[in-house]
LUMPA-124292 format. One record per residue (C-alpha): x, y, z; residue in one letter. Coordinates in Angstrom, 1 decimal, always signed. Layout:
<atoms>
<atom><px>X</px><py>Y</py><pz>Z</pz><res>A</res></atom>
...
</atoms>
This chain:
<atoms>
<atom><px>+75.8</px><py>+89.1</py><pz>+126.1</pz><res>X</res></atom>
<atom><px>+78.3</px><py>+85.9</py><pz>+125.7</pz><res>X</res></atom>
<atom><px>+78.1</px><py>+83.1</py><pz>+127.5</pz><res>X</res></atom>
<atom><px>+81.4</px><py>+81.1</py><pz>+129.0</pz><res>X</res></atom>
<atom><px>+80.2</px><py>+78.5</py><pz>+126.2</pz><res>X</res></atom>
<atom><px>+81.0</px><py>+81.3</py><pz>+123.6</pz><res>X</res></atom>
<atom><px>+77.8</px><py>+81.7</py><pz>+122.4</pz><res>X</res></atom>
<atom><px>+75.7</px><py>+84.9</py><pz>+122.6</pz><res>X</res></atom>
<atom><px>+71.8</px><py>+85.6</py><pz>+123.4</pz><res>X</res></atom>
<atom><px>+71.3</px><py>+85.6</py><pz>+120.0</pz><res>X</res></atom>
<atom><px>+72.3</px><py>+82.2</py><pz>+119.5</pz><res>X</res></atom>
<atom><px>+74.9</px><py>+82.8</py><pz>+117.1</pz><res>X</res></atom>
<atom><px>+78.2</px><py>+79.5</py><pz>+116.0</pz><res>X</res></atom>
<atom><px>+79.4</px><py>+78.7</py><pz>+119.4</pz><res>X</res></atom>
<atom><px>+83.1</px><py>+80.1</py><pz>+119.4</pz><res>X</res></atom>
<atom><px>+86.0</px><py>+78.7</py><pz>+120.7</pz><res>X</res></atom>
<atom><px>+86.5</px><py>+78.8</py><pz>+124.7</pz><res>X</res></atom>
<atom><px>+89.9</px><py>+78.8</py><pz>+126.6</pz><res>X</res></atom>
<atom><px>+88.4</px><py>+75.5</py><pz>+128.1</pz><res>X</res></atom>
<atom><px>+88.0</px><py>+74.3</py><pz>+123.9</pz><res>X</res></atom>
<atom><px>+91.3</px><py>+75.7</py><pz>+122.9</pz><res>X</res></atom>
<atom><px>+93.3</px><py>+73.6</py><pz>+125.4</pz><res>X</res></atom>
<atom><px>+91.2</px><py>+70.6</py><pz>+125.0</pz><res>X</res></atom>
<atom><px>+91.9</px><py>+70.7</py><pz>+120.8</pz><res>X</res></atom>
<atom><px>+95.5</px><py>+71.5</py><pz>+120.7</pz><res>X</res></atom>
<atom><px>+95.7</px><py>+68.1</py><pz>+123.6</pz><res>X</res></atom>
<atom><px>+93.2</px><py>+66.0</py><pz>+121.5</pz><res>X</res></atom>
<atom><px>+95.9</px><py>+66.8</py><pz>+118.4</pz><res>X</res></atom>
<atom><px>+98.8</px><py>+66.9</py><pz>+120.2</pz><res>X</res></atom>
<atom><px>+99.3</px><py>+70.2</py><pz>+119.0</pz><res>X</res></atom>
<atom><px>+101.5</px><py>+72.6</py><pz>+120.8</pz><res>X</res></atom>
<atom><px>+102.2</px><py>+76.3</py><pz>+119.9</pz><res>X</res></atom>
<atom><px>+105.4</px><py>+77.2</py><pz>+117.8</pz><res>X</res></atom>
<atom><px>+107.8</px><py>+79.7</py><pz>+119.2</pz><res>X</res></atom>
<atom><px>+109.3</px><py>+79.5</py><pz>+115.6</pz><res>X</res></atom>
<atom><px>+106.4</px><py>+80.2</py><pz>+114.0</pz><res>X</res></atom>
<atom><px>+105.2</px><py>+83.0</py><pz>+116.5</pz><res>X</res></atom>
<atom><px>+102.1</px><py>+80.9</py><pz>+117.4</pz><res>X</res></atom>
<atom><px>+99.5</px><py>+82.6</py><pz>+119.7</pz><res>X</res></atom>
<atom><px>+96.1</px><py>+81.2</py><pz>+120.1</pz><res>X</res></atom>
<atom><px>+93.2</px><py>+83.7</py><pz>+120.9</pz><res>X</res></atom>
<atom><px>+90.8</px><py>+82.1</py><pz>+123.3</pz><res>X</res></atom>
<atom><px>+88.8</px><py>+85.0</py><pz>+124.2</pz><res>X</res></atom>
<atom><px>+84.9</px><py>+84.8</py><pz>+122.2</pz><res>X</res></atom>
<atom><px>+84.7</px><py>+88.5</py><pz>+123.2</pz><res>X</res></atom>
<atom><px>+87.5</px><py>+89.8</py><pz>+122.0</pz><res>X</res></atom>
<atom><px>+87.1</px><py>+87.7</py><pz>+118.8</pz><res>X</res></atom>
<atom><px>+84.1</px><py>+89.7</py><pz>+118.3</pz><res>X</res></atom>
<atom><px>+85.4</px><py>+93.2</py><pz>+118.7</pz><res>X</res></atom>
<atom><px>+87.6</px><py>+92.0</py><pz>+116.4</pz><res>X</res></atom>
<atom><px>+85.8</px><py>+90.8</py><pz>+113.6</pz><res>X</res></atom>
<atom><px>+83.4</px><py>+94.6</py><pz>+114.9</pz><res>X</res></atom>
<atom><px>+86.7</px><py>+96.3</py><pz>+114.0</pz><res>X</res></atom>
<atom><px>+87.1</px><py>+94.8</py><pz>+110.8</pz><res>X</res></atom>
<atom><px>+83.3</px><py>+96.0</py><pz>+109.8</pz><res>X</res></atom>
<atom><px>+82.4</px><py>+92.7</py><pz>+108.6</pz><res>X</res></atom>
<atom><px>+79.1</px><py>+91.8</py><pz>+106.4</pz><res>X</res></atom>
<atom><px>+77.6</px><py>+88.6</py><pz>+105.7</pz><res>X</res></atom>
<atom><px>+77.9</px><py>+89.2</py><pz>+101.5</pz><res>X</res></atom>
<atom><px>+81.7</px><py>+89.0</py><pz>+102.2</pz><res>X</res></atom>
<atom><px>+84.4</px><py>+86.6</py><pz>+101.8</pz><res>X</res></atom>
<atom><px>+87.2</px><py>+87.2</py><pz>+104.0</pz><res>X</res></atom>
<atom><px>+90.9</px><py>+86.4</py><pz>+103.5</pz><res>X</res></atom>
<atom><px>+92.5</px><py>+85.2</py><pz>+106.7</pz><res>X</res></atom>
<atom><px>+96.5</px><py>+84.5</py><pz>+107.4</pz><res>X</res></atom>
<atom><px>+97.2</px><py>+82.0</py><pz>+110.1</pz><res>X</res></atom>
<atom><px>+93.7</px><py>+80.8</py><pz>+111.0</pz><res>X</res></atom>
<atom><px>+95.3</px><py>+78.2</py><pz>+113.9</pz><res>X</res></atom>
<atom><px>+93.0</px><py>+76.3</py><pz>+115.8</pz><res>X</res></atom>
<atom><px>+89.8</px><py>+78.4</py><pz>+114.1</pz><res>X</res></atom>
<atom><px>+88.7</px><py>+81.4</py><pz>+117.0</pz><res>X</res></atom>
<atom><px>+88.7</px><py>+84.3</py><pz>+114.7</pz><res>X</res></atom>
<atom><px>+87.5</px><py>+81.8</py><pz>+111.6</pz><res>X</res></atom>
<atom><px>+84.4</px><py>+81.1</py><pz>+113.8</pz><res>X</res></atom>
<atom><px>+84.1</px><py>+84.6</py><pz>+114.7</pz><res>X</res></atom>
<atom><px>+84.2</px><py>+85.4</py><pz>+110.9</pz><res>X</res></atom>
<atom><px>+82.0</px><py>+82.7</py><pz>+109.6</pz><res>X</res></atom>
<atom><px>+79.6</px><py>+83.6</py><pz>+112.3</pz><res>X</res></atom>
<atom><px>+78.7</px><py>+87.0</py><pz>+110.4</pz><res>X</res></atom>
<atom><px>+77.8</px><py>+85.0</py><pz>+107.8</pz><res>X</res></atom>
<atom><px>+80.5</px><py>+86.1</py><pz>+105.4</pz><res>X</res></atom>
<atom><px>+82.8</px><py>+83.1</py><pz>+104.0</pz><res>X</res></atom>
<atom><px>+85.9</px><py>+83.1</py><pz>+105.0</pz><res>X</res></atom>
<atom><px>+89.4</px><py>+81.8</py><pz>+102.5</pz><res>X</res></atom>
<atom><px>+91.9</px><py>+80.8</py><pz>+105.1</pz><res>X</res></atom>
<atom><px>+96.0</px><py>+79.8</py><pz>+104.8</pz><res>X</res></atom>
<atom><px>+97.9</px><py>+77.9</py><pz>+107.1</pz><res>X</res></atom>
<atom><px>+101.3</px><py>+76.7</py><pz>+107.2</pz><res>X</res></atom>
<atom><px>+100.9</px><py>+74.4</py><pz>+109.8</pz><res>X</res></atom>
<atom><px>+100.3</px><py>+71.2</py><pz>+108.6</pz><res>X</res></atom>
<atom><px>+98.5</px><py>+69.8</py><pz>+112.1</pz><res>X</res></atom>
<atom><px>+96.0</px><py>+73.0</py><pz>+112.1</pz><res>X</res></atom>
<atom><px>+95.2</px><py>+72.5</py><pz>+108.4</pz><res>X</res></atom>
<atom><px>+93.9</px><py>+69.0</py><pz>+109.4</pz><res>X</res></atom>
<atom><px>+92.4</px><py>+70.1</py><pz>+112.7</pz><res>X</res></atom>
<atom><px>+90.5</px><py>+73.1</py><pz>+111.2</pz><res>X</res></atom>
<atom><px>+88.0</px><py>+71.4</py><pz>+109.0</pz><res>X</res></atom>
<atom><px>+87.2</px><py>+69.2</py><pz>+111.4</pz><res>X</res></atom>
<atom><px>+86.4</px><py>+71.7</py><pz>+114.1</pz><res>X</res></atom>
<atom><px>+84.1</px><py>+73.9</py><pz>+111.6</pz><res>X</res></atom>
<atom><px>+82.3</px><py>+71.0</py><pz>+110.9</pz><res>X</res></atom>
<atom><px>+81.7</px><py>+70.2</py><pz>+114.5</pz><res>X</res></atom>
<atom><px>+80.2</px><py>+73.6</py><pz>+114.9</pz><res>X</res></atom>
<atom><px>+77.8</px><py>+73.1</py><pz>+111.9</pz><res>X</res></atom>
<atom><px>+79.9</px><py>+74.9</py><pz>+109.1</pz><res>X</res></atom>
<atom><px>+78.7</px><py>+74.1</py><pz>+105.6</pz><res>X</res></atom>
<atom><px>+81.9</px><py>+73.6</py><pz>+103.6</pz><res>X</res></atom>
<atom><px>+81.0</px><py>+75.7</py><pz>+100.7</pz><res>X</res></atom>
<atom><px>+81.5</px><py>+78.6</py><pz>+103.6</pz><res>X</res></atom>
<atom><px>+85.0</px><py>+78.5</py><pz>+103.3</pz><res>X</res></atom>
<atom><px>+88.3</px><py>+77.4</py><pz>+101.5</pz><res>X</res></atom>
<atom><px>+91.2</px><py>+76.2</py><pz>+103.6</pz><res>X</res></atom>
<atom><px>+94.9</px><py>+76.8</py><pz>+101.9</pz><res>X</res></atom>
<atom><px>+97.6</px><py>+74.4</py><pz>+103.1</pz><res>X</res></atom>
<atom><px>+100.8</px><py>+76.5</py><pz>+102.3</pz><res>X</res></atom>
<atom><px>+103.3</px><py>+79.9</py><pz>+102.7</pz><res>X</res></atom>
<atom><px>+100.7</px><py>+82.8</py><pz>+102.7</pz><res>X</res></atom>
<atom><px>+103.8</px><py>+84.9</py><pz>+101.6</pz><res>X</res></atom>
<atom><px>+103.8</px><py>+81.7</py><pz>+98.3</pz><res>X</res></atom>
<atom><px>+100.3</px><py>+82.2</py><pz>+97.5</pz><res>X</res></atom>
<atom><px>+100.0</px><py>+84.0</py><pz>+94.4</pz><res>X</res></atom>
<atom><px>+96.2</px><py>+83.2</py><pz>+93.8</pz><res>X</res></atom>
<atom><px>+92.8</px><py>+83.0</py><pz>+95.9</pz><res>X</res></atom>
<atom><px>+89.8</px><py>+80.8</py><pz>+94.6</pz><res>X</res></atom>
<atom><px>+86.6</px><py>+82.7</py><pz>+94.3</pz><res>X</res></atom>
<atom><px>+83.8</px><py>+80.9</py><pz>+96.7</pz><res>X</res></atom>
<atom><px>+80.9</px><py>+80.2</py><pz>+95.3</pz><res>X</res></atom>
<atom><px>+78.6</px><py>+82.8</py><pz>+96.7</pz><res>X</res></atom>
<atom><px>+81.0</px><py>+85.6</py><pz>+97.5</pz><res>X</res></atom>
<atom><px>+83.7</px><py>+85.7</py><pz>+95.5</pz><res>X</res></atom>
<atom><px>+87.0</px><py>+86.8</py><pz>+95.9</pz><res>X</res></atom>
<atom><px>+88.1</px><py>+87.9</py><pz>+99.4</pz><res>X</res></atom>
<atom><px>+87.4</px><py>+91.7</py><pz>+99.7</pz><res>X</res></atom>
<atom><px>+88.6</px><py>+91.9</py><pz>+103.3</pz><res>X</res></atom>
<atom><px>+92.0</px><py>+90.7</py><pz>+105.4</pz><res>X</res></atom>
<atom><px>+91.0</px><py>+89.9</py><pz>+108.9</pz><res>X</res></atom>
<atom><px>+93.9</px><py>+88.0</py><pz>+110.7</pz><res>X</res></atom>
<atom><px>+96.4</px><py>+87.1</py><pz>+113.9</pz><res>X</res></atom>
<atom><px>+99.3</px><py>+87.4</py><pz>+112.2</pz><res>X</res></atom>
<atom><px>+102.4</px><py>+85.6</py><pz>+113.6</pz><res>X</res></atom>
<atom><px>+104.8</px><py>+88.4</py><pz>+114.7</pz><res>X</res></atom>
<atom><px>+108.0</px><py>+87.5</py><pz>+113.2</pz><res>X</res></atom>
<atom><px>+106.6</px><py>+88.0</py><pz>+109.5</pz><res>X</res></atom>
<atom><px>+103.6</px><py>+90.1</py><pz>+110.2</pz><res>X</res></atom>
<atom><px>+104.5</px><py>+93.3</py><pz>+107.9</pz><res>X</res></atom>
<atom><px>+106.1</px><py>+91.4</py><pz>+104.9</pz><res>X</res></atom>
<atom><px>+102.6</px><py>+89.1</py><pz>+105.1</pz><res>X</res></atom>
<atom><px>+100.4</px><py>+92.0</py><pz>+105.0</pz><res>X</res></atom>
<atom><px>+102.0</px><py>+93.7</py><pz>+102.2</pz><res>X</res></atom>
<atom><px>+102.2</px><py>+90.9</py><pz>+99.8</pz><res>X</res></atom>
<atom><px>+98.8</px><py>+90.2</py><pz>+100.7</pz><res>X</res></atom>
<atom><px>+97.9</px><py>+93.9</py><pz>+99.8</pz><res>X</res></atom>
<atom><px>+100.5</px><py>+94.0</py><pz>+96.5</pz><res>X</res></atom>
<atom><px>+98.9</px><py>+90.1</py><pz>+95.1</pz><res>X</res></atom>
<atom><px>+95.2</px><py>+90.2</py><pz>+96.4</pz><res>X</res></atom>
<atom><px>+93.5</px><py>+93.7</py><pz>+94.4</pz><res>X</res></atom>
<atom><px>+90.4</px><py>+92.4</py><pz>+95.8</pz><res>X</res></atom>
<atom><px>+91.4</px><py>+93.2</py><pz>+99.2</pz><res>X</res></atom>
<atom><px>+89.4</px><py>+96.5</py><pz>+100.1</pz><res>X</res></atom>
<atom><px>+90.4</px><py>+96.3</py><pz>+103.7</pz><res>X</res></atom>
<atom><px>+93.1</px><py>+95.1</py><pz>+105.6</pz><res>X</res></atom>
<atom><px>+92.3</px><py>+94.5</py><pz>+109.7</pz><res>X</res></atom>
<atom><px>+95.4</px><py>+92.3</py><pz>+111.3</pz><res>X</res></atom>
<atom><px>+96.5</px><py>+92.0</py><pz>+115.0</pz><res>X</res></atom>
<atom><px>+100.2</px><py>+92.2</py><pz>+115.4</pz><res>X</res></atom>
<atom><px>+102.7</px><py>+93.7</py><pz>+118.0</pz><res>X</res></atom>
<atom><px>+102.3</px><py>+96.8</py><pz>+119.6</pz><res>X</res></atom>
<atom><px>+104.8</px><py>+98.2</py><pz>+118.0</pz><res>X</res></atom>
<atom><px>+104.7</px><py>+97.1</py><pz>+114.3</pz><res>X</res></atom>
<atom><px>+101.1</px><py>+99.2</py><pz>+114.5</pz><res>X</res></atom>
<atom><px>+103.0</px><py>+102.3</py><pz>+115.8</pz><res>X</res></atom>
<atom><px>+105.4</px><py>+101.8</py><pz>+113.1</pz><res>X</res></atom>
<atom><px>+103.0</px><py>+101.7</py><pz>+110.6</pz><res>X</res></atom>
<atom><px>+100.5</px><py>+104.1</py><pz>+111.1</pz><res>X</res></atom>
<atom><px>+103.4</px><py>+107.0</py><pz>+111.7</pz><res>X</res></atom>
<atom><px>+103.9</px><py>+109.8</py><pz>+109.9</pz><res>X</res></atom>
<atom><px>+106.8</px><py>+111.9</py><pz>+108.7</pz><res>X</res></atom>
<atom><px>+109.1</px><py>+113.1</py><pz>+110.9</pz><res>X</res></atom>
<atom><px>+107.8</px><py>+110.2</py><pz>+113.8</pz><res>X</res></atom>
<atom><px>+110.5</px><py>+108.5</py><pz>+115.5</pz><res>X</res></atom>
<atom><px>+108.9</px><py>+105.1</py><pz>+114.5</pz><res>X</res></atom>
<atom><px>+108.4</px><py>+105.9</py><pz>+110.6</pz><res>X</res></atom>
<atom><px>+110.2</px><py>+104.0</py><pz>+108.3</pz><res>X</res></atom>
<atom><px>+109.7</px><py>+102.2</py><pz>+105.4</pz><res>X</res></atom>
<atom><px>+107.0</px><py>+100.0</py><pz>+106.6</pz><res>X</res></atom>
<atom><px>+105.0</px><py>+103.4</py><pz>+107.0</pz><res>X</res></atom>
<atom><px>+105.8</px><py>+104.5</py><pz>+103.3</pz><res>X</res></atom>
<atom><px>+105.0</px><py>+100.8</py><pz>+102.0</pz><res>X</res></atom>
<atom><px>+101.7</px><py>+100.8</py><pz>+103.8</pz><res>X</res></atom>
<atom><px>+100.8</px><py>+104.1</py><pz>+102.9</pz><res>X</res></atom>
<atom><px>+101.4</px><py>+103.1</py><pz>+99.1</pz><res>X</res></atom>
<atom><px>+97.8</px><py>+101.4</py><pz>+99.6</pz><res>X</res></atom>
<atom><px>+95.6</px><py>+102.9</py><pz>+101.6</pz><res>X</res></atom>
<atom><px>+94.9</px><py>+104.6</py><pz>+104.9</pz><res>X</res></atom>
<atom><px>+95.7</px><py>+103.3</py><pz>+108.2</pz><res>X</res></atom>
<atom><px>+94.8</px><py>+103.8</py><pz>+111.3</pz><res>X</res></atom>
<atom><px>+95.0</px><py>+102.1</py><pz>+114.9</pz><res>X</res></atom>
<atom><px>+92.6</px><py>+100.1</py><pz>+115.9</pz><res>X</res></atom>
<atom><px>+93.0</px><py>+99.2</py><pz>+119.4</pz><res>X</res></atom>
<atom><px>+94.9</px><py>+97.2</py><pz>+122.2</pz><res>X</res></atom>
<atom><px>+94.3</px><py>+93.7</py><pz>+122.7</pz><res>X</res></atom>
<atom><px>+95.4</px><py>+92.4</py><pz>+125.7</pz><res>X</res></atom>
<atom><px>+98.4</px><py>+89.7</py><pz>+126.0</pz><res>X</res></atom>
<atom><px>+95.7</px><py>+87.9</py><pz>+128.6</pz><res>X</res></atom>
<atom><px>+93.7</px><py>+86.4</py><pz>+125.9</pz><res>X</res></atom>
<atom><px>+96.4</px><py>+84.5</py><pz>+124.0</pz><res>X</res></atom>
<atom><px>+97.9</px><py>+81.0</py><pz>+124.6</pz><res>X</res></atom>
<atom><px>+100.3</px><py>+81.0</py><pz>+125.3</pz><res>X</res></atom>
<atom><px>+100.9</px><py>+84.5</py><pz>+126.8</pz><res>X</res></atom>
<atom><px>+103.5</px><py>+86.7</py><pz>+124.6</pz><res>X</res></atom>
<atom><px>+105.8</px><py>+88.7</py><pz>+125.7</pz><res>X</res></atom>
<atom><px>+104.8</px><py>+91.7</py><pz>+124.1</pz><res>X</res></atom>
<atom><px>+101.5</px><py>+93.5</py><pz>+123.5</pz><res>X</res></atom>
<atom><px>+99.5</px><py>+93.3</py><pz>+121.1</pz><res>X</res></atom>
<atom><px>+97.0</px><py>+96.0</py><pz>+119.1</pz><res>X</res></atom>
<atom><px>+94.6</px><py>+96.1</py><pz>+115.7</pz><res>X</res></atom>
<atom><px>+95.7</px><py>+98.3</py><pz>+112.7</pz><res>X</res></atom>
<atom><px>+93.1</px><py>+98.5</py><pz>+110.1</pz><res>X</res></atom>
<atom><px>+94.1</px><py>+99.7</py><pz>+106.6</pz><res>X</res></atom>
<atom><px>+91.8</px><py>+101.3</py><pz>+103.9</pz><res>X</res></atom>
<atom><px>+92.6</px><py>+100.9</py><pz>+100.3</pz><res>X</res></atom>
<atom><px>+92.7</px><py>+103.9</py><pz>+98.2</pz><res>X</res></atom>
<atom><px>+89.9</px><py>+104.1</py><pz>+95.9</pz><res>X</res></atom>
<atom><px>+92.5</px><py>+104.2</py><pz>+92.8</pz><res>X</res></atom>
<atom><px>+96.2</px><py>+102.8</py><pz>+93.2</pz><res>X</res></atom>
<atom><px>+99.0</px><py>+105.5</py><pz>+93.3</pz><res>X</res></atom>
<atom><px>+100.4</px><py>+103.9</py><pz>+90.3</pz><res>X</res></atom>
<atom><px>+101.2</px><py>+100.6</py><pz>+88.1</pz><res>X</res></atom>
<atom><px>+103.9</px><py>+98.0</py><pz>+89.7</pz><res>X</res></atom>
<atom><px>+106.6</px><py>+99.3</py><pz>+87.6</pz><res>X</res></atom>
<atom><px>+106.1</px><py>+102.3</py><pz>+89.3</pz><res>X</res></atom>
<atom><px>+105.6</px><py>+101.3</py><pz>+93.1</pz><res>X</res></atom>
<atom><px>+108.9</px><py>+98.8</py><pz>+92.3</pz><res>X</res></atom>
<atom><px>+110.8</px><py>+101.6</py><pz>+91.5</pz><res>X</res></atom>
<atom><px>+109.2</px><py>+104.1</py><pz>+94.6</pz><res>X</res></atom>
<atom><px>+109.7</px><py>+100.7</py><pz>+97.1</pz><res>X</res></atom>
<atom><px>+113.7</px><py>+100.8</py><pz>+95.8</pz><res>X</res></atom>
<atom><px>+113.9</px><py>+104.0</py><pz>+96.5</pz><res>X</res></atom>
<atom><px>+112.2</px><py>+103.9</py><pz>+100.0</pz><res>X</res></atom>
<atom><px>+114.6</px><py>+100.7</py><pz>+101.1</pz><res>X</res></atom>
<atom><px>+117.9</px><py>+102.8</py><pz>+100.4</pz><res>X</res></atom>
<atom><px>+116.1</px><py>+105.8</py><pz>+102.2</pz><res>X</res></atom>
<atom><px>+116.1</px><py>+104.2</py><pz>+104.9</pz><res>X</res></atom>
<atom><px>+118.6</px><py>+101.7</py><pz>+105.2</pz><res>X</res></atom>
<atom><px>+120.6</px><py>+105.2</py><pz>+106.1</pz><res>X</res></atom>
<atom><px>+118.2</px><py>+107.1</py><pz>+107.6</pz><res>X</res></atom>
<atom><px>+120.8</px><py>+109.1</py><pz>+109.3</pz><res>X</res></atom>
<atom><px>+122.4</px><py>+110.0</py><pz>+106.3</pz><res>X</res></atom>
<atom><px>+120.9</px><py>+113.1</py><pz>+103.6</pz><res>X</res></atom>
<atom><px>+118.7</px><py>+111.9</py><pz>+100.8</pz><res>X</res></atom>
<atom><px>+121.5</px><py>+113.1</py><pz>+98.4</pz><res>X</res></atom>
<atom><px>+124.3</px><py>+110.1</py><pz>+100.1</pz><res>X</res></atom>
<atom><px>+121.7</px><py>+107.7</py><pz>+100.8</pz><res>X</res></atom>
<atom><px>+120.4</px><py>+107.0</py><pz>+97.7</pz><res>X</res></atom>
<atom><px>+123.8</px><py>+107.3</py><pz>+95.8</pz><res>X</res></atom>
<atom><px>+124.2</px><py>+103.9</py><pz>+95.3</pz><res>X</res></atom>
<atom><px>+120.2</px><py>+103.7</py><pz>+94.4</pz><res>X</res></atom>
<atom><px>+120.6</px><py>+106.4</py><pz>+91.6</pz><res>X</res></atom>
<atom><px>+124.1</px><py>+105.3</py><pz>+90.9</pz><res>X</res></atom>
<atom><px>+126.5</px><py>+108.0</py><pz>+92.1</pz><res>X</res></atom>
<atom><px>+125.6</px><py>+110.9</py><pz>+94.8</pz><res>X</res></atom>
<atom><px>+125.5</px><py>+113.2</py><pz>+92.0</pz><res>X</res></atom>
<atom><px>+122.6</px><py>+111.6</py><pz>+90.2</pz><res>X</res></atom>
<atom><px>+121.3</px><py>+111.4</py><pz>+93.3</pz><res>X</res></atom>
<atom><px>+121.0</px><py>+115.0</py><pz>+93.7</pz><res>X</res></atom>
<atom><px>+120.0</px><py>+115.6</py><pz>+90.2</pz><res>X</res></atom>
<atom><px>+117.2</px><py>+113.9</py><pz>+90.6</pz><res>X</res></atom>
<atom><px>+116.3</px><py>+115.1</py><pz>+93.9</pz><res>X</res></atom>
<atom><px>+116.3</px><py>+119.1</py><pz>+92.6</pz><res>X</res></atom>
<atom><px>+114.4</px><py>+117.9</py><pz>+89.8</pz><res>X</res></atom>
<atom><px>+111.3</px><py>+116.1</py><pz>+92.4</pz><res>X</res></atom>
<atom><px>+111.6</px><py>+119.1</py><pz>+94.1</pz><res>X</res></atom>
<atom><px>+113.0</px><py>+117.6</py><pz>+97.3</pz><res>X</res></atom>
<atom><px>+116.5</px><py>+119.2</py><pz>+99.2</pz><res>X</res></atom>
<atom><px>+118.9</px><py>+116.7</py><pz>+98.5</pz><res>X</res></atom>
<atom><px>+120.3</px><py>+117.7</py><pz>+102.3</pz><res>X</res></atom>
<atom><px>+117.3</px><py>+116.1</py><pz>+104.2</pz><res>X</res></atom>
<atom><px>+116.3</px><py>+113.0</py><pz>+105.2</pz><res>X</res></atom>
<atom><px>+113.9</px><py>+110.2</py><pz>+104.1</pz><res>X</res></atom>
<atom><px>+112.5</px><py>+110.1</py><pz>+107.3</pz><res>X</res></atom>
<atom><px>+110.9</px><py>+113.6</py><pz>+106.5</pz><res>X</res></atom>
<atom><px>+109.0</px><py>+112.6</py><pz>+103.1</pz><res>X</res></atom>
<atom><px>+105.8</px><py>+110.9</py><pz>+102.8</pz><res>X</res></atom>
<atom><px>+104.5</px><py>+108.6</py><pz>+100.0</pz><res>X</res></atom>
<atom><px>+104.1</px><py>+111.7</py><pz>+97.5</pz><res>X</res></atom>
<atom><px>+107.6</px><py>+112.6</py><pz>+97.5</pz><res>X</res></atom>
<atom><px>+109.0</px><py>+109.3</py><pz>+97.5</pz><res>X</res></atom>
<atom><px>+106.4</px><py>+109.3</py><pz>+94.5</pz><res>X</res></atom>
<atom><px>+108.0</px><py>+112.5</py><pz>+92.9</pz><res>X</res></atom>
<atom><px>+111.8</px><py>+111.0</py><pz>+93.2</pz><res>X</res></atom>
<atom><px>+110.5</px><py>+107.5</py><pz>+91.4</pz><res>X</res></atom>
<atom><px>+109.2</px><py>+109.6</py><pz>+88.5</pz><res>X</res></atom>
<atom><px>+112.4</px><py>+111.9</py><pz>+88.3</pz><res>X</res></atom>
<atom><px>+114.3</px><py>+109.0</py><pz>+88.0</pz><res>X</res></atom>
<atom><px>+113.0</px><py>+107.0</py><pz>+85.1</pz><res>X</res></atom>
<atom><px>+113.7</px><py>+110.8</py><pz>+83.4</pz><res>X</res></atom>
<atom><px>+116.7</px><py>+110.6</py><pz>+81.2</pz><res>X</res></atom>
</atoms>
């Protein structure tokens, strides 16, 4: 049971109200960034289904992306996991420590980034949990899918990946082979683990209100990687000029890939894959199978 203050029966860090959200961003004279596809969650309950969804535990430290004015942070942190958090923004990165504090957040709980998540090459381990081993985030919609796959290709530690992102960049990548909305995002994602989608979230509970819908995909590492990053370079390559002609067979689209359509094909017969169909029809093995050909002399 949550009360309009945010806080719950059990008496657990008060989270941040539409009333609080409003009344920070005017204290700071901080206003949301169309640029920067800023959208403020000012919903306590749906912060909690969230952080439900994402399965967290309080031995965990948690990577988040775009923490803004702190509602899912406080929703993290109120698990009792500790929470490693980047922000571009140079305004929110001043405002956040300020309002963890405010709630009674110890600051060994968390470490606060001031940079480019998609620069950050390194995460510092905190002092009782370690590295993060989870991504929980509202990811800003114009760079939501390049941001969770860096995070996934830097960040090994990362068992689980849980972000909120448009509607449609979920559909894309949880789709299979042969879906209208598969592409290479789909192949990319499926590189590291298993995804699935996580539920709707209404466009109610942001400030301001998008323009699109929003959902949850949560992504499962695989127990052992598909391969070194020599390899997944070399499957990624191939996947881009896939698709950057979907329409076209697998035998012309990745002649300029393999050098000339002829090599193409040859190494298409050899992965065991018609060189007359379509990247859209092959999953992560066979774009797997076409890498390995390949680096065949």
């Amino acid at each position: 049971m949550t009360g309009s203050d945010g806080t719950s029966s059990r008496g657990e860090v008060p989270l941040l109200t539409a009333r609080d959200i409003r009344e920070l961003a005017d204290a700071a004279g901080i206003r949301p960034s169309k640029q920067r596809g800023q959208n403020f969650v000012m919903d306590p309950n749906t912060v909690r289904g969230i952080v439900v969804r994402a399965g967290i535990t309080a031995d965990q430290a948690v990577l988040e992306v775009g923490p803004g004015l702190g509602s899912l942070t406080l929703g993290l942190l109120e698990t009792g996991a500790d929470v490693t958090a980047i922000e571009l923004d140079r305004g929110l990165a001043e405002l956040l420590p300020l309002t963890l504090a405010a709630r009674g957040i110890a600051e060994d709980r968390y470490r606060l980034i001031h940079a480019d998540a998609l620069q950050v090459t390194e995460l510092p381990e905190l002092p009782r949990t370690g590295l993060p081993t989870a991504l929980v985030a509202n990811l800003p919609y114009n760079v939501a899918t390049p941001i969770l796959l860096t995070a996934l290709a830097r960040f090994p530690s990362l068992a689980t990946a849980t972000v909120m992102v448009q509607s449609e960049v979920v559909d894309r990548l949880v789709a299979g082979p042969g879906s209208r909305t598969y592409g290479a995002p789909s192949v990319k994602a499926a590189w590291y683990g298993t995804l699935q989608h996580a539920g709707r979230i209404s466009r109610q509970i942001f400030w301001p209100v998008p323009h699109v819908d929003s959902a949850l995909v949560r992504l499962d590492r695989h127990d052992s990687p598909l391969g070194d990053e020599e390899e997944r370079a070399l499957v990624f390559a191939a996947v881009d000029a896939a698709f950057a002609q979907r329409r076209k067979t697998l035998r012309a689209a990745l002649a300029g890939w393999a050098g000339s359509a002829a090599r193409a094909e040859e190494i298409l017969r050899a992965a065991g894959i018609d060189p007359g169909t379509r990247g859209e029809t092959l999953g992560i093995a066979e774009f797997r199978a076409i890498a390995r050909a390949s680096a065949q002399p």
